[in-house]
Structure formats: C-alpha cells, structure tokens
TORTI-422346 format. One record per residue (C-alpha): residue number from 1; residue in one letter; chain; x, y, z. Coordinates in pm, 1 decimal. Last residue first. Layout:
N
ATOM, nr, rest, kette, c1, c2, c3
ATOM, NUM, A, A, X, Y, Z $
...
! end
This chain:
353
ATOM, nr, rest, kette, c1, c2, c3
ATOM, 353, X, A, 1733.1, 7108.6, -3254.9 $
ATOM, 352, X, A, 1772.3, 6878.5, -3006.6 $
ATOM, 351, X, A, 1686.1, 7172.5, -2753.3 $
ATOM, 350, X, A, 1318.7, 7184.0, -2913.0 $
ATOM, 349, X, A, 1261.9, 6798.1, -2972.8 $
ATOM, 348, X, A, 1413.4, 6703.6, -2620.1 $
ATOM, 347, X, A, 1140.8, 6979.5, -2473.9 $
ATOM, 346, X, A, 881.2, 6810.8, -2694.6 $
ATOM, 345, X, A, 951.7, 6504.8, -2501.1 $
ATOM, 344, X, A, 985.8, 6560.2, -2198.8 $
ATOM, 343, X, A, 639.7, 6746.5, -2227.6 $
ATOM, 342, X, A, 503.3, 6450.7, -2329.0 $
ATOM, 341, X, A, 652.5, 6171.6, -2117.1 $
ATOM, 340, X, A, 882.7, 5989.1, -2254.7 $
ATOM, 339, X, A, 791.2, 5595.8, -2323.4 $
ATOM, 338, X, A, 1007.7, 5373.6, -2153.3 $
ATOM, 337, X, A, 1168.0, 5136.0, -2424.8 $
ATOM, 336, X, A, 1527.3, 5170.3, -2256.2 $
ATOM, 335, X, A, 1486.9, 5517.2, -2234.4 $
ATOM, 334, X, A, 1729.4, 5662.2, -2486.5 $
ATOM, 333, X, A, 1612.7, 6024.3, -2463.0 $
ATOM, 332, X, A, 1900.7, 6125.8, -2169.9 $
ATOM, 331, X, A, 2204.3, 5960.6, -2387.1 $
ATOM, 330, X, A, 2136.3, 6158.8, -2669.7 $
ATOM, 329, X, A, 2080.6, 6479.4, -2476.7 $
ATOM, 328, X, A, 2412.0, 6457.3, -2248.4 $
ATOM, 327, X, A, 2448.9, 6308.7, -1943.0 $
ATOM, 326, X, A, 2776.3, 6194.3, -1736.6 $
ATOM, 325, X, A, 2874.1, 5884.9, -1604.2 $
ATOM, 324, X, A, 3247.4, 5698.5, -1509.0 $
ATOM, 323, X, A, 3454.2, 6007.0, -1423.4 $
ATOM, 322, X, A, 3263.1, 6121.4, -1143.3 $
ATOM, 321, X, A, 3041.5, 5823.5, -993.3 $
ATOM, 320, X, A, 3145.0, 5897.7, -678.9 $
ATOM, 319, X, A, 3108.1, 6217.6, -647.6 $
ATOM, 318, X, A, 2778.6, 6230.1, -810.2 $
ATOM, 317, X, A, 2694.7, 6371.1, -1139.5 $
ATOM, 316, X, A, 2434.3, 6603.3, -1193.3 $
ATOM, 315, X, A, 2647.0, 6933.1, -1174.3 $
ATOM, 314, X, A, 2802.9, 6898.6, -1549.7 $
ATOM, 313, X, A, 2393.8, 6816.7, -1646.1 $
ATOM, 312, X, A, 2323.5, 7146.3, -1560.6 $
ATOM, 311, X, A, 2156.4, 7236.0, -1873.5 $
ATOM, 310, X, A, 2023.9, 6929.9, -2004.8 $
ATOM, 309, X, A, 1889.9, 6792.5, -1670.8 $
ATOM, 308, X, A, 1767.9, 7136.3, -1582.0 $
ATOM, 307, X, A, 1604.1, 7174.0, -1934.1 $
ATOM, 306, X, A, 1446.9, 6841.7, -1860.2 $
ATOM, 305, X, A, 1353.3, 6920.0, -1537.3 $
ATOM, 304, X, A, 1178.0, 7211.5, -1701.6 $
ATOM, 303, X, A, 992.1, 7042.6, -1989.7 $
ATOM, 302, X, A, 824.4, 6786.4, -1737.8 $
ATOM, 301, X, A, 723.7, 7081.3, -1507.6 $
ATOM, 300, X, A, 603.7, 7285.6, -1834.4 $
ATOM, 299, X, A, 380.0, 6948.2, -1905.0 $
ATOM, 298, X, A, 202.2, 6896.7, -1634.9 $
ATOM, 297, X, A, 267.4, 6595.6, -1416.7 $
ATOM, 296, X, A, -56.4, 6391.1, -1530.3 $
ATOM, 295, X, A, 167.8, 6113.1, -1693.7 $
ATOM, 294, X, A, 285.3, 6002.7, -1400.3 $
ATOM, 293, X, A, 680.5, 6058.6, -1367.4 $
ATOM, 292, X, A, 966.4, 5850.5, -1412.7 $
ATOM, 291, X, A, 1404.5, 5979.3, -1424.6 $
ATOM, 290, X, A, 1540.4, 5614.8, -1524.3 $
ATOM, 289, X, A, 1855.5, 5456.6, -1437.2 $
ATOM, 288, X, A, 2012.3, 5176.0, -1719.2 $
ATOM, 287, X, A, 2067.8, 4862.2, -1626.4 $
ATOM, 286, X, A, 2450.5, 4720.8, -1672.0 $
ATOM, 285, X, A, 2509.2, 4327.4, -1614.4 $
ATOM, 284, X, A, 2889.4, 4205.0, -1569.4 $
ATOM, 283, X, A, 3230.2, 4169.7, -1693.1 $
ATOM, 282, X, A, 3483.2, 4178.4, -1492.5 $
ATOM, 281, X, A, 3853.0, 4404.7, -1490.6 $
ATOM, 280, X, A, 4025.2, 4295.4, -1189.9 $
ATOM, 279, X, A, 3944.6, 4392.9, -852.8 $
ATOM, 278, X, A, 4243.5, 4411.0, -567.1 $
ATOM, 277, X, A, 4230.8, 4775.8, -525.1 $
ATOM, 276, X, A, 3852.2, 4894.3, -599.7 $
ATOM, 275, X, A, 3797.9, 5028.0, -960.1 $
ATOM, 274, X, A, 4133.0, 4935.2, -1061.5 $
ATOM, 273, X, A, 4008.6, 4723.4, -1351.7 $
ATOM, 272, X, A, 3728.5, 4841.2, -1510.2 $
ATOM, 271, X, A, 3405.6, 4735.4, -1411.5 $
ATOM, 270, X, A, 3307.6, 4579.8, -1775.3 $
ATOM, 269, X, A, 2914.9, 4642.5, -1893.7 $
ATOM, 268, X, A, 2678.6, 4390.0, -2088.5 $
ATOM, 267, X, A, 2383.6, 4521.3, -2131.2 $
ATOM, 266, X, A, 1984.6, 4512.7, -2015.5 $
ATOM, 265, X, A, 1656.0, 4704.4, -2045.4 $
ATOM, 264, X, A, 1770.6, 4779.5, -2418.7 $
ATOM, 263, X, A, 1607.6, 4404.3, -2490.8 $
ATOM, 262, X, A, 1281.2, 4509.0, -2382.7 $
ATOM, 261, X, A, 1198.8, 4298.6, -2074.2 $
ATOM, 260, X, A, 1149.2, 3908.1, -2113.1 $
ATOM, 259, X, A, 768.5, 3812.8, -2072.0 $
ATOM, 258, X, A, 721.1, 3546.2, -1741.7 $
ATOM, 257, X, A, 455.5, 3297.5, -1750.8 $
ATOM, 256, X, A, 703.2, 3069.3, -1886.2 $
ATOM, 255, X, A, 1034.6, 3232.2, -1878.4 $
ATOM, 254, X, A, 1129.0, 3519.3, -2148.1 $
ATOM, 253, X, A, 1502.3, 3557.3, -2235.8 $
ATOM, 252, X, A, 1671.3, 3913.8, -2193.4 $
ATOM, 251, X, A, 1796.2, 3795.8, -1877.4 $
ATOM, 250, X, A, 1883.4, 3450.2, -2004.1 $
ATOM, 249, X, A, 2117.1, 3615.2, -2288.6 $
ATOM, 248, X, A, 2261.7, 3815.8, -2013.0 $
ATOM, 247, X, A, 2361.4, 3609.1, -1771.2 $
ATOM, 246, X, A, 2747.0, 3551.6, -1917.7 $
ATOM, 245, X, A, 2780.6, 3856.5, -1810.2 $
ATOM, 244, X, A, 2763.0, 3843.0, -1405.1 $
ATOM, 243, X, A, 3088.7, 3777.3, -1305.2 $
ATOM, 242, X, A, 3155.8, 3800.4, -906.8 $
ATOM, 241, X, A, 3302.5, 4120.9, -760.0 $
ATOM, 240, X, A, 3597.9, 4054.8, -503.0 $
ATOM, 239, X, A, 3619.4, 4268.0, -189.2 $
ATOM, 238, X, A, 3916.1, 4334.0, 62.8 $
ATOM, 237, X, A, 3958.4, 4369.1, 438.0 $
ATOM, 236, X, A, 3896.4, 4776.9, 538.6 $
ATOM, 235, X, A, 3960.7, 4969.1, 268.7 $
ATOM, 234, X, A, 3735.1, 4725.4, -9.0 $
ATOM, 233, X, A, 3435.9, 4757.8, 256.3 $
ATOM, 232, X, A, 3514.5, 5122.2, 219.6 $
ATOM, 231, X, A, 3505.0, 5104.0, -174.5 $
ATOM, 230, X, A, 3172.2, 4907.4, -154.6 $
ATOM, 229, X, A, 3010.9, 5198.3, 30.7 $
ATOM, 228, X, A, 3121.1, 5434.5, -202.4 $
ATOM, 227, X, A, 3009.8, 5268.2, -515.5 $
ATOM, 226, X, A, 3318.4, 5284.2, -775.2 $
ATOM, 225, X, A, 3186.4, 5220.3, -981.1 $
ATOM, 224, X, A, 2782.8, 5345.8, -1044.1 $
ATOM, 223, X, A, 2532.5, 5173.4, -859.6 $
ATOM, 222, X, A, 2344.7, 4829.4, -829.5 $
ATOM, 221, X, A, 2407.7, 4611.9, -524.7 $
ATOM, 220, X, A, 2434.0, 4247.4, -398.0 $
ATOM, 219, X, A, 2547.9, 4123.3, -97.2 $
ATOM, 218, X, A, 2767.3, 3785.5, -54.1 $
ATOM, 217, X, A, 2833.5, 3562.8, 233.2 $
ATOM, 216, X, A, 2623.3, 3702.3, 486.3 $
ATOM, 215, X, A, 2645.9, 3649.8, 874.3 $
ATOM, 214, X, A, 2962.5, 3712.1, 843.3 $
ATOM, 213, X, A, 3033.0, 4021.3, 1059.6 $
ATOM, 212, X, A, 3172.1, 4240.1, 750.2 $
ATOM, 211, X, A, 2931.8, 4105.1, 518.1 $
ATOM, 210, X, A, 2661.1, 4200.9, 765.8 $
ATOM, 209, X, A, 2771.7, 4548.9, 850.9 $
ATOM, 208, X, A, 2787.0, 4606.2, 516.6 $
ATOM, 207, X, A, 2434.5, 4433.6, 398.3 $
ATOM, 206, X, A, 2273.2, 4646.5, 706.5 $
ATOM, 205, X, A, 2452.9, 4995.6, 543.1 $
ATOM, 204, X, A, 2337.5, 4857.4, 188.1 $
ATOM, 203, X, A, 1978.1, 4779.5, 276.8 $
ATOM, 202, X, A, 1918.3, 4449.2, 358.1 $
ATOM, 201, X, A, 1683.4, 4141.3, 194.2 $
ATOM, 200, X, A, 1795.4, 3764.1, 308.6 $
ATOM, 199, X, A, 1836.1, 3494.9, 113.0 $
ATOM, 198, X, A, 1926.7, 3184.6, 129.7 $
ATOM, 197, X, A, 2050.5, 2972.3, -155.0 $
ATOM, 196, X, A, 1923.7, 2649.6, -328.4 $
ATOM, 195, X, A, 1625.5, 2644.6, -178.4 $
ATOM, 194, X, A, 1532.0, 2965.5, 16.7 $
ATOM, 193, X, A, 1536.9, 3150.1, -256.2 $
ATOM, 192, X, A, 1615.7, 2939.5, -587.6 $
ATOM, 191, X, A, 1934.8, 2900.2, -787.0 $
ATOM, 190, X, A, 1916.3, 2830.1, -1166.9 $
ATOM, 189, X, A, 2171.2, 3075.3, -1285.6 $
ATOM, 188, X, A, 1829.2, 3258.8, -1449.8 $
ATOM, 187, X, A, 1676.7, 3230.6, -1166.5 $
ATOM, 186, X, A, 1903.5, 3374.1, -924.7 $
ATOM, 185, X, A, 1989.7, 3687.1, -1201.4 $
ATOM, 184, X, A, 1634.4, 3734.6, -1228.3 $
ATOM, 183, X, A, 1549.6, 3808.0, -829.8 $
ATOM, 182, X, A, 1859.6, 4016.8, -844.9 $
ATOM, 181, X, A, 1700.8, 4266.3, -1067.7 $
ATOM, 180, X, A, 1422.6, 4231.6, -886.4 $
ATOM, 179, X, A, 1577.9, 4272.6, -545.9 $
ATOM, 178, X, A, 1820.0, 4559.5, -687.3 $
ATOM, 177, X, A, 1537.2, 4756.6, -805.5 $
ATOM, 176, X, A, 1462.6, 4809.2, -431.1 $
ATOM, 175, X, A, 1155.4, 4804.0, -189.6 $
ATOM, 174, X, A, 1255.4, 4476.4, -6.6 $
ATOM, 173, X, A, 1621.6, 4626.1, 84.6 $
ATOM, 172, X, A, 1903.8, 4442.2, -131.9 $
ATOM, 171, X, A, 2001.1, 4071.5, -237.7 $
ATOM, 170, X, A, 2178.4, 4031.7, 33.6 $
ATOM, 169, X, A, 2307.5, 3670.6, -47.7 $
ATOM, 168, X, A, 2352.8, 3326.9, 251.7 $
ATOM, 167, X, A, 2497.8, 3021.3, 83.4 $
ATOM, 166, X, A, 2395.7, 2682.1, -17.0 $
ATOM, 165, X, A, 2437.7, 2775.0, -354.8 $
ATOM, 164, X, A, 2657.0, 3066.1, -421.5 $
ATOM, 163, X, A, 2918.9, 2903.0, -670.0 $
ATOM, 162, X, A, 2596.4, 2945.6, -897.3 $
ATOM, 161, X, A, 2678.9, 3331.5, -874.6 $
ATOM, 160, X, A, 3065.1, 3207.0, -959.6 $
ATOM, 159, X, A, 3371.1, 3226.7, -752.5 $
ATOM, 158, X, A, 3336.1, 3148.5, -420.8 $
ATOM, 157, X, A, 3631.1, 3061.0, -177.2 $
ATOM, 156, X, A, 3570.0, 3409.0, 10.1 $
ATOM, 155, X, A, 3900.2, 3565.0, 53.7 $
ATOM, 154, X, A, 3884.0, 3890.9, -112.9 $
ATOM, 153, X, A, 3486.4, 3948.6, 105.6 $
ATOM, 152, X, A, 3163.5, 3863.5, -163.2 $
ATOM, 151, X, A, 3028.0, 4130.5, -406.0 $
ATOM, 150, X, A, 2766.7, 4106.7, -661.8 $
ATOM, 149, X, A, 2766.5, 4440.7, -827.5 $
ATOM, 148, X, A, 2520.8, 4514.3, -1070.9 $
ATOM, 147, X, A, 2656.1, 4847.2, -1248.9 $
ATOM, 146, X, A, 2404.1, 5132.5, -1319.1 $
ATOM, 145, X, A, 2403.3, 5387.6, -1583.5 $
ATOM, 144, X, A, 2317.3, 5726.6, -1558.2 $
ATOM, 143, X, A, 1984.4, 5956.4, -1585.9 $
ATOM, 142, X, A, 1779.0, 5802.4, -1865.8 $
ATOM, 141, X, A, 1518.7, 6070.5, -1947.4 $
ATOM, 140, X, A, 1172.5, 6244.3, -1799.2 $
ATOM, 139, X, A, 1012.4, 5837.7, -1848.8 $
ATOM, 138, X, A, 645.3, 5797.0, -1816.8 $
ATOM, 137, X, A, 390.9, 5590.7, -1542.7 $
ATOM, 136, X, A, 55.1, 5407.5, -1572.1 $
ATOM, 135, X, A, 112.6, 5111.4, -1329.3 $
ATOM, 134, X, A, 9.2, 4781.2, -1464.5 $
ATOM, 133, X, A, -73.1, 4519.3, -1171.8 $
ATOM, 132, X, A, 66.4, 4326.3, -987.9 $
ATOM, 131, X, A, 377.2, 4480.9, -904.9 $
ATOM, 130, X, A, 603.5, 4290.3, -808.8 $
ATOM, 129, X, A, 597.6, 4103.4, -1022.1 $
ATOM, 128, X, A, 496.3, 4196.7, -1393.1 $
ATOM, 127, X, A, 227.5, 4497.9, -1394.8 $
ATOM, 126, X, A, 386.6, 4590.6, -1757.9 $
ATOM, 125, X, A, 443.3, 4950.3, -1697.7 $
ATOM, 124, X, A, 545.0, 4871.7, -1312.1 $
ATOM, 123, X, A, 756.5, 4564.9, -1457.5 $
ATOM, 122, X, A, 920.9, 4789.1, -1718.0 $
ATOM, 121, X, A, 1018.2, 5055.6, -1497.9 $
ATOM, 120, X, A, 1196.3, 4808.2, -1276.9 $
ATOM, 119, X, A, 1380.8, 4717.8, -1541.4 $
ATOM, 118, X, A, 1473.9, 5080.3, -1610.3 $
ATOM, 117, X, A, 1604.6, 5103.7, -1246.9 $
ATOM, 116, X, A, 1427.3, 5377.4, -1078.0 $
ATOM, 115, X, A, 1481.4, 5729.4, -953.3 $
ATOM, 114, X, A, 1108.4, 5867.6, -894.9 $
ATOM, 113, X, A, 953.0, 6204.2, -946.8 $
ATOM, 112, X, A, 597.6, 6352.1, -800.0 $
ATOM, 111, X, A, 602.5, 6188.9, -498.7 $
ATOM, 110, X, A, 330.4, 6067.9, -247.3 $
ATOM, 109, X, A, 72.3, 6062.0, -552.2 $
ATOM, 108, X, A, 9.0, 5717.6, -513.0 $
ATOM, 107, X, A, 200.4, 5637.1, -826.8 $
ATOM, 106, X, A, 471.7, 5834.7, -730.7 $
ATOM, 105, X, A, 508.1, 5662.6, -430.2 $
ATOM, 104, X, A, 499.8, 5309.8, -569.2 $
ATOM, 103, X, A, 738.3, 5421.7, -819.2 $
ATOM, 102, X, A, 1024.9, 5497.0, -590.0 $
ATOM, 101, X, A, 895.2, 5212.1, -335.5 $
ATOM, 100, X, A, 1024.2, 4959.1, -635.2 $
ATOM, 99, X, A, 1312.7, 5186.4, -688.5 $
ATOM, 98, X, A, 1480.8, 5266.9, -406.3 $
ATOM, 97, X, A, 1474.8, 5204.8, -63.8 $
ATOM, 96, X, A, 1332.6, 5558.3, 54.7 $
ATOM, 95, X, A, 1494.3, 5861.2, 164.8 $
ATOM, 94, X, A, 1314.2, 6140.7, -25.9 $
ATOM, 93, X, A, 1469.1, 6468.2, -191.4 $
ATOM, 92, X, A, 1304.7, 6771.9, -143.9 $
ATOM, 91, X, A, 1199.8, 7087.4, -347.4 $
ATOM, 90, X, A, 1036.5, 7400.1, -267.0 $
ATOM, 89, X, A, 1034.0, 7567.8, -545.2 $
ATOM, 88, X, A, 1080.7, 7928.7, -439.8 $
ATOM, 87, X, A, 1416.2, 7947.1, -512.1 $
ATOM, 86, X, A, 1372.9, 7870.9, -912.3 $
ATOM, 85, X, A, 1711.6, 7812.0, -1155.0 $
ATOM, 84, X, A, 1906.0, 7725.1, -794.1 $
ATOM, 83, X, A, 1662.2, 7568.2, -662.5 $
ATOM, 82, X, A, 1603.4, 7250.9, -948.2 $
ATOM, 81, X, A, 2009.5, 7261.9, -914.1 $
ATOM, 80, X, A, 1943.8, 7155.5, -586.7 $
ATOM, 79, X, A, 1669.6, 6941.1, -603.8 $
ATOM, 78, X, A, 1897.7, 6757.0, -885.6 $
ATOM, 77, X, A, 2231.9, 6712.5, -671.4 $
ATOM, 76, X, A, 1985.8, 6595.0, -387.2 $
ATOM, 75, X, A, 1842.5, 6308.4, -610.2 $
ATOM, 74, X, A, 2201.0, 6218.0, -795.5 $
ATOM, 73, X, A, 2336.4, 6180.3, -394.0 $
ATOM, 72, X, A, 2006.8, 5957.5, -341.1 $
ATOM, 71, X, A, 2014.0, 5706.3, -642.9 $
ATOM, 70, X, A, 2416.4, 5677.9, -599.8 $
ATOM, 69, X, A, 2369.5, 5520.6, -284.9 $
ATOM, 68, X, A, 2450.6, 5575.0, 123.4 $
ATOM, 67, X, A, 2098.6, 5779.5, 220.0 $
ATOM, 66, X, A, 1918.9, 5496.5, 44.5 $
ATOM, 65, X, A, 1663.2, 5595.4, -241.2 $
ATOM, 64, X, A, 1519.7, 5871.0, -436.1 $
ATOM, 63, X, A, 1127.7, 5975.5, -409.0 $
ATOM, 62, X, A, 1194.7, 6343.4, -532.1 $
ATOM, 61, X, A, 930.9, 6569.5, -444.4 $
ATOM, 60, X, A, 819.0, 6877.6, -596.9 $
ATOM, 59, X, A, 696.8, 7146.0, -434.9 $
ATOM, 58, X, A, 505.2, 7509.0, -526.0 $
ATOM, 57, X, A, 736.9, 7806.9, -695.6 $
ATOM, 56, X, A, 862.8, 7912.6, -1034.1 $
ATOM, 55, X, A, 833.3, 8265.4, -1178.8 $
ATOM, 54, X, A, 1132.1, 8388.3, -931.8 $
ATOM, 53, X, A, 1428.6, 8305.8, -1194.6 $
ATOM, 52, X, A, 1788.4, 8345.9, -1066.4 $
ATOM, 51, X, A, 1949.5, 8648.6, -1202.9 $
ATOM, 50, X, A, 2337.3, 8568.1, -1203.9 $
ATOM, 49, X, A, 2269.8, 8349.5, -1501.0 $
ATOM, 48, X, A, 2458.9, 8031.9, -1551.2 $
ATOM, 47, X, A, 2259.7, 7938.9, -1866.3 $
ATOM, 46, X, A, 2093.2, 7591.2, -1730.4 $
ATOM, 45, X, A, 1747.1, 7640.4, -1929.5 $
ATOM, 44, X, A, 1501.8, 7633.6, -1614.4 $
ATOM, 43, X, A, 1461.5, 7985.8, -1657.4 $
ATOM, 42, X, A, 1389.5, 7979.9, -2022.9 $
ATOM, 41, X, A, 1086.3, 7791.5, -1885.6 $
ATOM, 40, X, A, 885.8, 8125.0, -1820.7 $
ATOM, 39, X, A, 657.4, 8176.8, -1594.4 $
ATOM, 38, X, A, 508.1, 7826.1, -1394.3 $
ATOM, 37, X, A, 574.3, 7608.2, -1206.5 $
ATOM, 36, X, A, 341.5, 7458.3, -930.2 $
ATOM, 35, X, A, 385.1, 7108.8, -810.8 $
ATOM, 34, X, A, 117.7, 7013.7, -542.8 $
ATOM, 33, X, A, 22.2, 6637.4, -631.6 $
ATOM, 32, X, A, -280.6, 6704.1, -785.3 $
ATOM, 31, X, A, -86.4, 6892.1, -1078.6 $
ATOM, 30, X, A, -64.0, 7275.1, -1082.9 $
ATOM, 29, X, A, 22.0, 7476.1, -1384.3 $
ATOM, 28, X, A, 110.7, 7821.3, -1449.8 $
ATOM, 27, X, A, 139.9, 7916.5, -1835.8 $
ATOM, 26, X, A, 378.4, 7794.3, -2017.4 $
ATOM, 25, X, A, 664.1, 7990.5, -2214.9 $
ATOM, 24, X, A, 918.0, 7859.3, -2513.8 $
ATOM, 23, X, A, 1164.6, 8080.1, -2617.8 $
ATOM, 22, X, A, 1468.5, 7891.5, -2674.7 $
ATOM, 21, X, A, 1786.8, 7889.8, -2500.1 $
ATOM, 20, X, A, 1837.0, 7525.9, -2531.7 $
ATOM, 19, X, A, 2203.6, 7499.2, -2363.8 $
ATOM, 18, X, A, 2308.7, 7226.4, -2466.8 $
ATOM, 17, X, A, 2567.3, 6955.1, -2381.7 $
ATOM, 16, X, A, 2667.0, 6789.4, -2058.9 $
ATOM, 15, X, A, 3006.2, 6734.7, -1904.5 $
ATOM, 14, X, A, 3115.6, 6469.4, -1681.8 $
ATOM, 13, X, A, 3388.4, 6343.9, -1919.5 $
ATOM, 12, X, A, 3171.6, 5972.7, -1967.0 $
ATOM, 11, X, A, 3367.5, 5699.6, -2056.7 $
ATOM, 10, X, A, 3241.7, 5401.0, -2352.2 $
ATOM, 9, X, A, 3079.1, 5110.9, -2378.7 $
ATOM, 8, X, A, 2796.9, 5059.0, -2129.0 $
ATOM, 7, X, A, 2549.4, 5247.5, -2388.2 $
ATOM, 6, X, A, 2479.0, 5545.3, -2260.4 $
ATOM, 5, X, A, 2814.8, 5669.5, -2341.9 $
ATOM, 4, X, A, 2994.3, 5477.5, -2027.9 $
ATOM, 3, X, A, 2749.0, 5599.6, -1789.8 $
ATOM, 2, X, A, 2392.1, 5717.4, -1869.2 $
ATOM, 1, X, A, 2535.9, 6004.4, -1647.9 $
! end
C-alpha cells in the first residue's frame, strides 16, 4: 500500500509479492509488553494453507487511529490476517487519534505496534516537537502512502492555503500526524495559529460535522483517495482540495531551531482527477505510513508481521484505498530513513532473496 509504487508516482494493483517459504524457526519469546509467538514462523508466511498454525499465541496490540480513517481499517485488516496464520494470538486493534498517541503508546508499553506518519516517526526519533524528547522506536515497513488533503466546501471563495488567513482550519485531533504535518504546512505558507488563522483541532467525524455546519472553513486530513469520509462530504454539497505542492521545498527546508526531516519523509503526489466528482487533478504533499515498534519487540514477532505483511499483503488494503495502494517487498523496506527493526530486517533479507 506504499501507494502509487511507493514512491507517489505510479498505481498500485492491490497485489503483493512473495511468498518466503523458508525455513527459519524461533524459539518462544515474550516481550514486557505481553506478546508471545513462538513455533515456527513458516506459519506466518501467507501460503493460503487450510491448516492454520497453533504455535503462536499471547497479544499484540495495534495502537491505530480514528474509527472513520484509513489508519484504523489497515489496523483491523492486519489483526485479522495476524489470526488467521495464529488463532490463539489474541490480537486487537486500538481506537486512538493517530499517530502522535500511536507512538506515545507504544513507547509506554500500552501497545506493541503503531500506525504513524513517517514524519511523525522522525520527530519521536529525533525528540523534535511534540515530542520533547527522543523516543527510541524502529520501523516493521512502510505500509501505504498518505495524501494531505486540505479540503474546504465547492463554493468556498478560497483558493490557496495562504488564501486561509483570517479563517477558521481543522487541522486534525491533538494526538494526530495530521496536526504536525499540518503544523509545517502553516508555517511554511507563513500563516500562524491563532494569528493569521484560527485553528481549531477535531477529529474527522467533529471536522465533518463542522465543515458541514460552518463553523470551520477548511479541515485538513491525511489518508489514501478517495478518503471515505471526504467522499460523503463530496455526496452531500461538494468539496474542493486546495494545492499543497508548491510546499514542498519549504517542508524539506530546516527553520531555525528546527532540523528539516529526511528528504524521503516528503513527496510530491497528484490526487487524480475524478477522485471525488467535482475535483480536478491537484498536486499536493504525500507522507509515507509507517508500521513502528520498540526495539525490544522480539525478533520472531518482528519477522512474523513481516511475513504477514508480505504474504497477505493482497488482504491489507482497505476498501477505500483499493486501487490507489498496495505493498510489495520493495515498497515495504523503504522507510523514509526509519531504521528497520532487526528482525524486520533479516526477515526482508531472507524473503528478498
């Protein structure tokens, strides 16, 4: 699902490659946060075997993101597959809003696999705001590609992020890779909170209902195209996305006091035209979506989620993201600059061949 070839150029099929049959075994291991797997990893290989594999057992949490987002439908397509290669994990997908809390949980142990937005990634690795402080964290693979999408209603008179000054912008739920990402788009169009723009922090069901009422003007939101809940606001009175390209060589750029990300951490994408009905084609930011870890998680659970994300990677895309992501090995190792975590890594080695 690193959509568009992992790269922001391309269109996925929604097929996966490998099927890494090899004969690797582990022996039962346990990390503080209660995962247990354990037997052998062949298991976790996605052959569509009629015997499921019993070896693997314990729980394993998912910290995901908003019920209505791409982040969570991925999440509960990868417990289940996770189930299907070992019924006795025990393995749950968490509600949270996104990918600030993601990491946050997983850090405190809460969670022992977070969705996040590679950017995001980068200021938890870093400690850049908001953060604090350096969070020791490691990459299972690059899970799809997300499009930031700064909507405003069809007939809105504004036509530019700058054209947003004076205005009110959902700039997405306090605990989400959408508020930093956002937070660096404002700056670098030279637009402060509270200044030059107001801003206000909803989830994307709030940021709806808002936009619809008008007591927003704008709401911004990263997720594959189309994003479902975009694509009912576009049913019921029309959307227009604003342009968000031309940001790129200031998002890449560092500010005083402020490092620039690795440069993979951003790209240029296009939302094709036709995505929702009165959107032309426009060019805007892409970010790719990172499967993290700690670097404690054992290394046979890291190796089997990677089999599973390998494997099964036809049944890892969301509905709506179908036709515009899809994961395949090269795609899933190109981590933006994220190191992998060890036994990610060795099982990329082994099924790359």
């Amino acid at each position: 699902m690193s959509g568009t070839g992992g790269t922001g150029r391309g269109t996925g099929t929604g097929t996966g490659t490998g099927s890494g049959t090899g004969p690797a075994r582990r022996r039962v291991l346990r990390t503080a946060g209660g995962v247990v797997l354990g037997g052998t990893l062949d298991a976790l290989v996605a052959a569509d075997s009629a015997r499921p594999e019993s070896g693997l057992g314990g729980r394993l949490r998912i910290a995901a993101g908003e019920p209505a987002g791409l982040y969570y439908e991925f999440g509960q397509l990868l417990a289940t597959q996770l189930r299907a290669v070992s019924p006795r994990l025990e393995c749950r997908t968490l509600a949270t809003e996104a990918s600030v809390a993601n990491l946050r949980l997983v850090h405190h142990g809460s969670a022992e696999v977070a969705i996040t937005l590679a950017d995001t990634a980068w200021a938890a690795l870093t400690g850049a705001a908001p953060f604090g402080r350096p969070l020791p964290l490691r990459a299972l693979g690059r899970v799809y590609e997300n499009y930031i999408q700064l909507v405003v209603r069809a007939d809105s008179p504004v036509r530019t992020l700058a054209g947003l000054a004076g205005h009110t912008l959902s700039l997405g739920a306090p605990g989400s890779g959408a508020a930093v990402t956002g937070g660096r788009l404002l700056r670098a169009a030279g637009l402060t909170p509270g200044a030059g723009i107001r801003v206000r922090h909803l989830s994307m069901s709030d940021a709806q209902r808002a936009l619809v009422a008008g007591t927003i003007d704008a709401m911004l939101v990263a997720g594959g195209v189309p994003l479902t809940i975009l694509a009912r606001l576009d049913a019921g009175f029309g959307i227009r996305l604003l342009p968000l390209g031309s940001f790129l060589p200031a998002l890449r750029s560092p500010a005083p006091r402020r490092p620039a990300p690795n440069a993979a951490v951003y790209h240029r994408v296009t939302v094709p035209h036709g995505t929702y009905r009165a959107v032309d084609a426009v060019s805007t930011i892409g970010v790719p979506n990172l499967l993290m870890c700690r670097p404690d998680l054992p290394d046979a659970v890291a190796a089997g989620i990677v089999r599973v994300l390998v494997g099964r990677a036809g049944r890892l895309v969301p509905a709506q993201a179908a036709g515009a992501q899809f994961l395949d090995i090269r795609s899933l190792i190109d981590t933006a600059g994220t190191p992998l975590h060890r036994g990610a890594a060795a099982a990329y080695r082994e099924l790359h061949g």
